[in-house]
N, CA, C and O atoms as a GROMACS GRO file, in nm:
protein
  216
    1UNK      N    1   1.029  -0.899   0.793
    1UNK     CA    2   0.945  -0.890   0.910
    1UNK      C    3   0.944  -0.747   0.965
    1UNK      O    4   0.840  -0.698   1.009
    2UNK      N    5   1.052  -0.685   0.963
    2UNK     CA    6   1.057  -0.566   1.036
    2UNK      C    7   1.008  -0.446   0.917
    2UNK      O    8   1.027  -0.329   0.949
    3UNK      N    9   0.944  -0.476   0.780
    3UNK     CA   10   0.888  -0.414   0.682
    3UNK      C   11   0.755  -0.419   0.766
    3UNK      O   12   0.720  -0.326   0.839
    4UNK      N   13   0.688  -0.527   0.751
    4UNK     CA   14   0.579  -0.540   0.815
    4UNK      C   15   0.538  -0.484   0.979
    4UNK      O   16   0.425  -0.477   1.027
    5UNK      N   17   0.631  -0.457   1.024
    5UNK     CA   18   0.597  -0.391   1.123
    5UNK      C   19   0.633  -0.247   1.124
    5UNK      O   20   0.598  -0.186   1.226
    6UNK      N   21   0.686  -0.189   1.047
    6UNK     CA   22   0.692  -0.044   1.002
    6UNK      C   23   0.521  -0.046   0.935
    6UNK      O   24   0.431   0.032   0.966
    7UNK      N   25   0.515  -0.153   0.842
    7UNK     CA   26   0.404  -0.060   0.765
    7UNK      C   27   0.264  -0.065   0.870
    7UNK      O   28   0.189   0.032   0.867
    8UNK      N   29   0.231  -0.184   0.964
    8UNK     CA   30   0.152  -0.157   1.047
    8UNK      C   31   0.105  -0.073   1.140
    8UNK      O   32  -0.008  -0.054   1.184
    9UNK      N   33   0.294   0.011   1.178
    9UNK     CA   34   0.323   0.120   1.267
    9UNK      C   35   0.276   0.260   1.209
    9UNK      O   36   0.244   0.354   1.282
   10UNK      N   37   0.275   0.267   1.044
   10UNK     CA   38   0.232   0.342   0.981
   10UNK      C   39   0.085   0.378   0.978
   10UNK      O   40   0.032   0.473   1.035
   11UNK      N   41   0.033   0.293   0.909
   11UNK     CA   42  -0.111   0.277   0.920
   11UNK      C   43  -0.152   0.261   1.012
   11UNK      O   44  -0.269   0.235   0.983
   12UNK      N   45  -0.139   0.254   1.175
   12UNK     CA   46  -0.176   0.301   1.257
   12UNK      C   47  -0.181   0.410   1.305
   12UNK      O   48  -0.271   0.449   1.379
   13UNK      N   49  -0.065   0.486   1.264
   13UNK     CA   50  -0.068   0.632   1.273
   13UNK      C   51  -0.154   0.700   1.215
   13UNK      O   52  -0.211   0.785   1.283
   14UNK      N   53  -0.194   0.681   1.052
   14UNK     CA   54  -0.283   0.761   0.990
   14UNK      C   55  -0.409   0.746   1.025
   14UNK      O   56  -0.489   0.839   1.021
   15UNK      N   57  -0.449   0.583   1.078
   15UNK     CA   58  -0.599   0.582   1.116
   15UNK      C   59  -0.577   0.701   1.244
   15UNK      O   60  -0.626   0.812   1.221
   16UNK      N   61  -0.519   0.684   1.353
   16UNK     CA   62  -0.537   0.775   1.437
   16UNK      C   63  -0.545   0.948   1.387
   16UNK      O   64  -0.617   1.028   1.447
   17UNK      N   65  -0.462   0.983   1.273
   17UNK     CA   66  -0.497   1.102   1.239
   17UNK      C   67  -0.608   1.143   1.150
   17UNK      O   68  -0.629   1.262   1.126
   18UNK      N   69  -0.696   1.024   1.089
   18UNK     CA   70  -0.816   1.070   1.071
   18UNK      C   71  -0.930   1.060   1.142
   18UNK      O   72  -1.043   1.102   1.117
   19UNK      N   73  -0.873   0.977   1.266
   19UNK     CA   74  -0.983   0.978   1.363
   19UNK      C   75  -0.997   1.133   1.417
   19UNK      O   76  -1.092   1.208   1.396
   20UNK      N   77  -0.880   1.160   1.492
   20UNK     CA   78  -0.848   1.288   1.536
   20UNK      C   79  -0.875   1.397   1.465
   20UNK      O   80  -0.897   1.510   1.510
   21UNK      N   81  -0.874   1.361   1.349
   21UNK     CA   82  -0.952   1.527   1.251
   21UNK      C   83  -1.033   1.498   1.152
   21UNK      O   84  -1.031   1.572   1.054
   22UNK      N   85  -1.109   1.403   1.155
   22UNK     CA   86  -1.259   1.370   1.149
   22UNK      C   87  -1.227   1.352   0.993
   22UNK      O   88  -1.310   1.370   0.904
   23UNK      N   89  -1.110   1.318   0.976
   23UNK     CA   90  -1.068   1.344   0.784
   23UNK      C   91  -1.080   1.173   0.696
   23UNK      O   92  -0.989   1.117   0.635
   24UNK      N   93  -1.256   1.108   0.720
   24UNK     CA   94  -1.265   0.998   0.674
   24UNK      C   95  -1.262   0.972   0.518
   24UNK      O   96  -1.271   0.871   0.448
   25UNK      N   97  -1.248   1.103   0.498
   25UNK     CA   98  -1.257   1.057   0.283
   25UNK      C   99  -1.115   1.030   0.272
   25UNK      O  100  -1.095   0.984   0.160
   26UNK      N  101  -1.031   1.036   0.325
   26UNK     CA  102  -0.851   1.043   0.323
   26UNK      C  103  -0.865   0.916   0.330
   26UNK      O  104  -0.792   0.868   0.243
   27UNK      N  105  -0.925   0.825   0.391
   27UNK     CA  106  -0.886   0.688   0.426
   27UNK      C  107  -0.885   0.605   0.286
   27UNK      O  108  -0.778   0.556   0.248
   28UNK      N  109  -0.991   0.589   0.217
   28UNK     CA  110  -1.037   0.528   0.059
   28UNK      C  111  -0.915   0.559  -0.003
   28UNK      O  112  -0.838   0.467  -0.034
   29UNK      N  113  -0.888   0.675  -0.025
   29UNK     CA  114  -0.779   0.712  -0.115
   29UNK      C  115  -0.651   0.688  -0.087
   29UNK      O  116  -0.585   0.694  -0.191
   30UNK      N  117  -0.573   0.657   0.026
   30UNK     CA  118  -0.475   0.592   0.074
   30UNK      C  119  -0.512   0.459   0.085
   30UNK      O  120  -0.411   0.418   0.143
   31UNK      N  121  -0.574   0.374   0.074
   31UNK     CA  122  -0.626   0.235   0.045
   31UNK      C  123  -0.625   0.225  -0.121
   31UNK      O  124  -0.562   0.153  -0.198
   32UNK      N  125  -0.692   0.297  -0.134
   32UNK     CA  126  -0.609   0.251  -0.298
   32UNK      C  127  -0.467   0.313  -0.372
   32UNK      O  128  -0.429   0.276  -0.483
   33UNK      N  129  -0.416   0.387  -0.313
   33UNK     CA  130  -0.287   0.397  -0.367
   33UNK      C  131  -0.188   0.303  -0.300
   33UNK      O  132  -0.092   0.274  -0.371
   34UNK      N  133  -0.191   0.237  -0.152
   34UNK     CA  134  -0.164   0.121  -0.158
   34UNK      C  135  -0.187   0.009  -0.224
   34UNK      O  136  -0.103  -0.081  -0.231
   35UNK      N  137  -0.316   0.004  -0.284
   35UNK     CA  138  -0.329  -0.156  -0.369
   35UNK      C  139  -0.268  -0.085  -0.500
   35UNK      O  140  -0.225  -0.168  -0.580
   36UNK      N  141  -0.258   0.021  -0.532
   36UNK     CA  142  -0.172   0.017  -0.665
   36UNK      C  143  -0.054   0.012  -0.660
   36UNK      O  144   0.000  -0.041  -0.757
   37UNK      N  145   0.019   0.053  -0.571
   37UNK     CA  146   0.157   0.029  -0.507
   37UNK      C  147   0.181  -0.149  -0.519
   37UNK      O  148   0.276  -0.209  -0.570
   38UNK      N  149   0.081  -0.193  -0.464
   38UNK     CA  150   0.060  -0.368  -0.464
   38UNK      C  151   0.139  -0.425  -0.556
   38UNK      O  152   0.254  -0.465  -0.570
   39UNK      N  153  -0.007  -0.410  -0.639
   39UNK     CA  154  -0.005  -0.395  -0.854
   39UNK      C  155   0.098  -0.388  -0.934
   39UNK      O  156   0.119  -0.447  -1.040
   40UNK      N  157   0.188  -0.277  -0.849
   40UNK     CA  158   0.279  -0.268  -0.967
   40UNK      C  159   0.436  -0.302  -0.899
   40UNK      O  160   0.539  -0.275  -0.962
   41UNK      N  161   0.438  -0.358  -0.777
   41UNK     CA  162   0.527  -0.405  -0.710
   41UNK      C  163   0.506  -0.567  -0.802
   41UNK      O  164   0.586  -0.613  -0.883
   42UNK      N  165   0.403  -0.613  -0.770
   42UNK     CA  166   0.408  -0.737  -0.797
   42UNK      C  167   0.348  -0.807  -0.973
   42UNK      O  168   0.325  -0.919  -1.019
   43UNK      N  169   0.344  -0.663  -1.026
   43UNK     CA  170   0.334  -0.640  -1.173
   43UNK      C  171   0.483  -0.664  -1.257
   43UNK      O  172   0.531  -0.719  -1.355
   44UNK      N  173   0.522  -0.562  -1.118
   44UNK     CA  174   0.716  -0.569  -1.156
   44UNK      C  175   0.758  -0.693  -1.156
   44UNK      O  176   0.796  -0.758  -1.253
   45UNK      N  177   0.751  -0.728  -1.041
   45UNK     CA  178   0.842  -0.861  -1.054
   45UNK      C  179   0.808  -0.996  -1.181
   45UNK      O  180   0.885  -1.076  -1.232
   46UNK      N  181   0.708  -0.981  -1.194
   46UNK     CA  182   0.607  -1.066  -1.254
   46UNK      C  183   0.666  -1.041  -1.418
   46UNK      O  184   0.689  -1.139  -1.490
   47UNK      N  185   0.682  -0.939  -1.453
   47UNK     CA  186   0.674  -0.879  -1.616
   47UNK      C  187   0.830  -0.956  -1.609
   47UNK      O  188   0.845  -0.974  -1.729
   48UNK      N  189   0.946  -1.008  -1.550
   48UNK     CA  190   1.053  -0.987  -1.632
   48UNK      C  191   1.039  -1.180  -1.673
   48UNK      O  192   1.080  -1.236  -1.775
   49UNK      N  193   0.984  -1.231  -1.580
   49UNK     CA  194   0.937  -1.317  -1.658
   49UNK      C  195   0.878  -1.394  -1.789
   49UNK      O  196   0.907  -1.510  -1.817
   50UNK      N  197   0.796  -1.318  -1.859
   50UNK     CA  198   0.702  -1.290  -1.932
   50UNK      C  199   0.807  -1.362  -2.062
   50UNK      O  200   0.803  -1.459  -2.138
   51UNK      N  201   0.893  -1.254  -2.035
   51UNK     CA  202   0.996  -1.243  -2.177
   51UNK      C  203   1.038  -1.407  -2.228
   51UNK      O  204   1.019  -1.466  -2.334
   52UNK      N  205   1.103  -1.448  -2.102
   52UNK     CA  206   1.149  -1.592  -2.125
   52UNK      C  207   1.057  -1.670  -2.218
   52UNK      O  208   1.100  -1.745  -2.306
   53UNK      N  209   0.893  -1.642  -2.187
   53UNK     CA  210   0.830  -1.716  -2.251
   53UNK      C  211   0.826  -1.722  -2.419
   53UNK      O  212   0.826  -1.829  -2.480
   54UNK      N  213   0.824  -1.640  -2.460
   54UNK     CA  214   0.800  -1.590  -2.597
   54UNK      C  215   0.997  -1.591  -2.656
   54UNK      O  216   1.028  -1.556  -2.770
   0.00000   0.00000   0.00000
């Protein structure tokens, strides 16, 4: 829980610093290096599974 409220505390900060310096192409690109962060968080956990099967 207290992950989730760091990362909200975060991303509130950065929207405010591209509001404040008008820096809207920054936003896309930190949106997707979070969903790849996602991906391979939950790529990770996912792959050690895999093995058992085979």
């Amino acid at each position: 829980m207290m992950m989730l409220r760091y990362l909200r505390r975060l991303f509130g900060e950065f929207l405010e610093f591209a509001w404040q310096n008008k820096a809207w192409w920054i936003i896309p690109i930190v949106l997707v290096l979070f969903a790849v962060a996602a991906l391979l968080t939950v790529g990770g956990a996912g792959a050690q599974f895999i093995y058992t099967l085979f």
